[in-house]
N, C-alpha and C positions, 0 to 999 in steps of 0.2 A: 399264270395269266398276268399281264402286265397291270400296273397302276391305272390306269385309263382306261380299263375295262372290270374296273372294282365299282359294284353297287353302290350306291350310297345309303339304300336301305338295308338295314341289315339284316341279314336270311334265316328264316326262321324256319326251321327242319320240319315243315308238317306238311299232310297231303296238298297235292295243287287241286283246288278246285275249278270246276267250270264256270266263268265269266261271259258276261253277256257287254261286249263291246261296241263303243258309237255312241250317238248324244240321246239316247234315250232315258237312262237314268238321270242326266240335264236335266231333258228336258221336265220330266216327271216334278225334279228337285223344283224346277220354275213353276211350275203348275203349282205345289205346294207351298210357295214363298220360301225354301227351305234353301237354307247357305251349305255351299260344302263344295271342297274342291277336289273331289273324287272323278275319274276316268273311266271306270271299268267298275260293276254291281257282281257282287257274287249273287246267286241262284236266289238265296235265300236273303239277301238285302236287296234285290231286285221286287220280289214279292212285296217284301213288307210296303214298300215304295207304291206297287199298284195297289194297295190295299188302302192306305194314308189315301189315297186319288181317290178312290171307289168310294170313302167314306162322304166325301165331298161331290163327286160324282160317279151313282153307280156304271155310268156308262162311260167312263173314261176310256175303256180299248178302243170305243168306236171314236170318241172324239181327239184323243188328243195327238192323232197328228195334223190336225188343222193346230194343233199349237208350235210344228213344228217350223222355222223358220227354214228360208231356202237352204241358206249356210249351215243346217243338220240334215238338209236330205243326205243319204247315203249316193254316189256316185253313180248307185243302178238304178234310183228314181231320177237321177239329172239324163240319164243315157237314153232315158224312154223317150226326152222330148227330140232325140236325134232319129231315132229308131221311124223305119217306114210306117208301122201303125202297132198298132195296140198288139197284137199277134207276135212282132218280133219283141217286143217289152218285154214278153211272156215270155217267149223262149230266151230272152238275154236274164231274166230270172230264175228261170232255173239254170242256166248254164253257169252263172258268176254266183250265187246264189253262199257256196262255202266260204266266198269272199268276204261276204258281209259278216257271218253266224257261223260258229261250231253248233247251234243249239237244234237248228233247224233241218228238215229233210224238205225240199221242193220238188216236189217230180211233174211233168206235163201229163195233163190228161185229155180224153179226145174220144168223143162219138161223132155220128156222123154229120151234124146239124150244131154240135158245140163243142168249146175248147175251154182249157180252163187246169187248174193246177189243182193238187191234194198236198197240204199244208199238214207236216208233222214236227210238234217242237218236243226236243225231247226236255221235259221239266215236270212237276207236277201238275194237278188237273190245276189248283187254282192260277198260275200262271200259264199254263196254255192255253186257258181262256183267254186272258187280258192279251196274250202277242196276238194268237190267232187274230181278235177281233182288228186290233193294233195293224198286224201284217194288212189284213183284208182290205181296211179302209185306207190306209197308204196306197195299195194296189190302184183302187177303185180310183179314189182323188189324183194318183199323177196319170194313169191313161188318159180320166176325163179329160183335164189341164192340157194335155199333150194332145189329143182329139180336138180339142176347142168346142166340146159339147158333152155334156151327160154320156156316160155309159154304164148301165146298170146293168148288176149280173143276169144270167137268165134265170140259174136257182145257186144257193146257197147251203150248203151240209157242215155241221157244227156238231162235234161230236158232245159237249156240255149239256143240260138239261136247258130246257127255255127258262130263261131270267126273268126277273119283274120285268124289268125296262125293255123287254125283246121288241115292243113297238118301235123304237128309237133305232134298232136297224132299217126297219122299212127305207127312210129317206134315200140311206146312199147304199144294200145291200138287195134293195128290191122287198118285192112279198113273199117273193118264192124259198121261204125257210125252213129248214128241215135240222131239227133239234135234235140230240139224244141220236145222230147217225151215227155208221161206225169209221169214217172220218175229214175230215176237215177239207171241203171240196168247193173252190170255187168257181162255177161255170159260166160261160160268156156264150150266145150266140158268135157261132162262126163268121156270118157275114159283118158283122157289130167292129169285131177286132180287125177284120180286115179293110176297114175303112182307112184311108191315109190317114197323117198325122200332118198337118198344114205345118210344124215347122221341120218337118226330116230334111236330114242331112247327110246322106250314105259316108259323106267325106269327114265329118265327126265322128260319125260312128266307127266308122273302119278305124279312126283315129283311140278312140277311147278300147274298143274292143280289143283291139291287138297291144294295148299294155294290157288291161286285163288279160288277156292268154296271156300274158308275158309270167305274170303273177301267179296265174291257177297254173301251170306247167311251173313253174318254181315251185310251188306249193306241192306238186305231185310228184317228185323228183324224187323222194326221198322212200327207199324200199328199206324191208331188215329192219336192222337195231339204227342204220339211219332217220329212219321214219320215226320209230318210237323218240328217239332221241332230241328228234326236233320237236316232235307234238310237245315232249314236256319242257324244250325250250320257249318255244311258241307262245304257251299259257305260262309259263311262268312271266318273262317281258313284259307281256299285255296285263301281267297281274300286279306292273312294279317290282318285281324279284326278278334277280339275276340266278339262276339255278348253277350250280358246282357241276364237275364232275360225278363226283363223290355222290352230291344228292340224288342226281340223277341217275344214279347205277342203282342207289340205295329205291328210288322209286321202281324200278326195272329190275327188282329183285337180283341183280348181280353186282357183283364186286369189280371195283374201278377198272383192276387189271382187265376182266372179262370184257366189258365195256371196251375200255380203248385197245385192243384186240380185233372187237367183232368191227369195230368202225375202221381200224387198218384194211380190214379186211375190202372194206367196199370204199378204198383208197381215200380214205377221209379220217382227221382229226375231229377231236373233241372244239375245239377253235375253230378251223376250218366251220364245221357243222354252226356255231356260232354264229360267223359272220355269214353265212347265208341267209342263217333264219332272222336275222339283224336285218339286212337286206330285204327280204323279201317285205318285214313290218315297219321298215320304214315309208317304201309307197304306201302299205296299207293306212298308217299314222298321218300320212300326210292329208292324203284323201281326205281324213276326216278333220279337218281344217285346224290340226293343233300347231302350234308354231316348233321351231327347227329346235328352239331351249328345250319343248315339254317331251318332241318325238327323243330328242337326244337322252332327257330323266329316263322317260319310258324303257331307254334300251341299254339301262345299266349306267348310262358314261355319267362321270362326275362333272365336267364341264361342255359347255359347249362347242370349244374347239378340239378336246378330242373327240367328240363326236363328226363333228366335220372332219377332221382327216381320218377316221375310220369308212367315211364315205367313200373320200377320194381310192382308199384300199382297195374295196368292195369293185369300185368302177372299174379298176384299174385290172380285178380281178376277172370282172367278167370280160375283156379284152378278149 
């Protein structure tokens, strides 16, 4: 591997864990007055985080994306106010949904009178309360926004035990709550979502959406020991680590030779595989409004003009 694509972290041979990326750890830190110039929360420094919040307020899942600022919505709550109404918001969330989160499962759900999603995070119970509620009211507040009038759920199923403060969902979850379910379901009258959205724009949307499939079809490209190979490049990147070969075999229980073998095999390199997954986290980086210096640390380079000519590669690649 060339100099300009040598970490400047240096790599520490231990398992990759699951990261929860985007400005919610931020934002969490701003809620707390709390300095720190971290990107990316592992599992269990994420927790501690909504736990420090909860101390101060137990209702922080439901309130604190009113602390989030426009410039931390994620690109699938700015895409709802293009979207014809609240209905397609829903299905462009479930559809882009692995964009945002490894953590999460978003599936549509549907009876005959209402629609609405089942929300599964995979974490422990005390953080899949704080996202659930988290997820729920972010839902709730960018449909409304985007409606230009209130839209409350028809009912609400929370698979958690009822909390002190469950009165404090009333305002923006409705009355219709159902505690202790067996899972996380939030429902909409049908006619409610099908209302227009006063600022839809088919021609943004179409715009926004088709890089997103641009992205989720990159994202899905990768079969075999390609797939695995980039998942653990994937999390590494976004964890600040640049992954090896070598590491990489070693987390995939085989041996380097075996490795770059199986990936000849499905006419790809260990680099090659790299600069995809490079590629594809760089839209994802940008999105999330970090500048072209932080996207460029994020993804191993040591300066920022190799970075930029690794772009021009990539472009050049996908010709």
């Amino acid at each position: 591997m060339r100099a300009e694509d040598k970490n400047s972290i240096e790599s520490a041979k231990v398992p990759i864990q699951l990261y929860h990326h985007g400005p919610l750890g931020r934002v969490l830190q701003r809620f707390l007055q709390e300095r720190g110039e971290r990107q990316d929360f592992d599992l269990v420094a994420l927790e501690q985080l909504w736990q420090r919040a909860a101390a101060h307020d137990p209702a922080i899942g439901l309130h604190l994306f009113s602390l989030f600022s426009r410039q931390d919505w994620h690109v699938l709550a700015c895409l709802g106010f293009y979207a014809r109404n609240a209905a397609q918001s829903i299905a462009s969330w479930v559809r882009y949904q692995r964009l945002a989160s490894s953590l999460d499962a978003i599936t549509q759900i549907e009876s005959e009178e209402l629609l609405g999603v089942a929300i599964r995070v995979h974490a422990s119970a005390g953080l899949e309360r704080y996202l659930t509620e988290h997820y729920m009211s972010m839902a709730v507040t960018q449909m409304s926004a985007a409606a230009e009038q209130p839209l409350l759920p028809a009912r609400v199923c929370l698979r958690h035990a009822q909390p002190d403060y469950w009165q404090a969902y009333q305002p923006l979850l409705g009355e219709q709550l159902v505690f202790a379910a067996a899972r996380n379901e939030l429902w909409f009258r049908r006619a409610d979502l099908l209302r227009p959205n006063p600022g839809a724009n088919d021609g943004m949307y179409e715009l926004a959406t088709s890089e997103l499939d641009r992205r989720l079809a990159q994202q899905r490209r990768f079969g075999g020991a390609a797939g695995q190979v980039a998942e653990q490049l994937r999390q590494g990147l976004l964890a600040g680590h640049l992954p090896s070969l070598e590491e990489v075999a070693g987390q995939l229980h085989l041996s380097p030779r075996t490795l770059r073998r199986r990936l000849q095999d499905q006419q790809l390199s260990f680099r090659r595989l790299l600069d995809l997954v490079r590629a594809e986290l760089d839209q994802y980086l940008g999105l999330q409004g970090l500048t072209r210096a932080q996207v460029g640390e994020r993804l191993g380079y040591g300066d920022t003009a190799a970075y930029l000519h690794a772009r021009k590669r990539w472009a050049a690649a996908e010709r």
